[in-house]
Structure formats: C-alpha cells, structure tokens
N, C-alpha and C positions, 0 to 999 in steps of 0.2 A: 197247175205247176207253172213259176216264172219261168221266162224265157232262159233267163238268168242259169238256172238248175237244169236247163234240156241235157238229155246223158251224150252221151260222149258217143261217136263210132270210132271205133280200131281196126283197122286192116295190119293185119299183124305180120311178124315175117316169113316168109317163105309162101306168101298169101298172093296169087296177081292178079288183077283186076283189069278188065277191059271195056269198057264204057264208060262214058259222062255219068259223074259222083257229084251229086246236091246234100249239102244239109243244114238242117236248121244249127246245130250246136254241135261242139266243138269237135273235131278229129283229129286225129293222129295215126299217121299210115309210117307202118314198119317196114310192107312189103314193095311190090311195083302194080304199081297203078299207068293204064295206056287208059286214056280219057281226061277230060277236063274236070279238075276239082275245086268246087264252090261252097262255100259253106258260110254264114250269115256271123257265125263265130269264129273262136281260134282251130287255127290250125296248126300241129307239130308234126314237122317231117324227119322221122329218125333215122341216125347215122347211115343203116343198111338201105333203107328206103330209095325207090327210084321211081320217078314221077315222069311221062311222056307226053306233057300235052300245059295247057295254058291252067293257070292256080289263079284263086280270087278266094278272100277270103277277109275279113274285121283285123285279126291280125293273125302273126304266124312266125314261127324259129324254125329255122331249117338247118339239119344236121346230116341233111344225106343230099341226094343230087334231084334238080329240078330242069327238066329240056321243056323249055317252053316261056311263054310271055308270063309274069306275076305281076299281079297288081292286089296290094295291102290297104286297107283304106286306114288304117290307123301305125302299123307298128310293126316293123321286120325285124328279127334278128337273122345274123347267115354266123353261123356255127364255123369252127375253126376246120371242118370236114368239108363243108359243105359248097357244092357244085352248081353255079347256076347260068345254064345256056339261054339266054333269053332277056327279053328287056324287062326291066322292073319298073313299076308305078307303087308309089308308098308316100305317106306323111312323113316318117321318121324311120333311117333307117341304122342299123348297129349289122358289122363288120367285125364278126375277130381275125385276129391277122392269122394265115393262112387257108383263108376262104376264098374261093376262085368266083367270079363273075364273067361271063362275057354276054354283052349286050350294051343297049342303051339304059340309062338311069335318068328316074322323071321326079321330084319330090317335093312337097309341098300343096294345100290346098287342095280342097274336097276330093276324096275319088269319088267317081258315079259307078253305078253298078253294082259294086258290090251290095249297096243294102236292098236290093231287087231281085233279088236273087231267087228264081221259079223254085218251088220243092211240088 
C-alpha cells in the first residue's frame, strides 16, 4: 500500500485521549486529546475537538481549539471557530475571519521535524 492511501485515525467525539499521538497518515480528532500530536500527514481538528499539548503535522485545518506550540510543514487553515493558544510554524497560512490566535507566528521555508517524525 502507498504511503499516499495509509487509512486515516479518528478520535471521535466525546472520545479523550491522554498521551503523545504519532501517525503515519492522516487524522482527524473530534474529541480531547492531552498529549502531543504528530503525524507525517494531514491533520483535521474538528469544531468540538480540544487538543492540550504541541501538534506537528504535513498539513492541517483546525476548526476547534488548539493549547500548545503548532508547527505545519506545508499548509494551515484556522477555521472561523477555531482557537489557537500557542505559537505557529507553517509555510502558508489561511485565517478566516473570526479565528482567534494568541502566540507568535513563523512562515516561510522548510519546517524540520516534521518529516522525522518516530512511529
């Protein structure tokens, strides 16, 4: 199987998670996640979703709330919901308007780490 087609993890809502989250391909967490989440592909954080700790990931749309440092090595969107306590690192990033940030903002040229990423 290509990398490409790796399935997907769901943490779904009402679902919470306590521990450092690695994956090869793509996730989408519904519920709250307390640990750091890495993953080599997309990541979608939905509307209800609440994440407690640092996110790294290829790229990623966040539509619910994020406490902690993010770093996107290609592509963020922040959702017209969505809450991000923490500094960001990203190539390109999209903002709809009523998206809250508080942090520092880094953008531009290569992220590291992300494609290193231990499973």
């Amino acid at each position: 199987m290509a990398k490409e087609h790796l399935q997907e993890t769901i943490i779904a809502q009402g679902v919470k998670v306590e521990g450092d989250f690695q994956s090869e391909g793509d996730v989408i967490i519904e519920g709250e996640v307390k640990g750091n989440v890495k993953t080599k592909a997309h990541l979608r954080v939905g509307e209800s979703a609440r994440i407690h700790a640092d996110v790294s990931a290829k790229s990623a749309v966040v539509a619910g709330e994020i406490q902690g440092n993010v770093t996107i090595a290609e592509r963020l969107e922040l959702g017209e919901h969505s809450v991000v306590k923490g500094d960001i690192t990203t190539e390109v990033l999209s903002i709809a308007p009523g998206a809250r940030v508080n942090g520092m903002l880094t953008m531009g040229g290569k992220q590291e780490g992300v494609e290193n990423v231990e499973t």
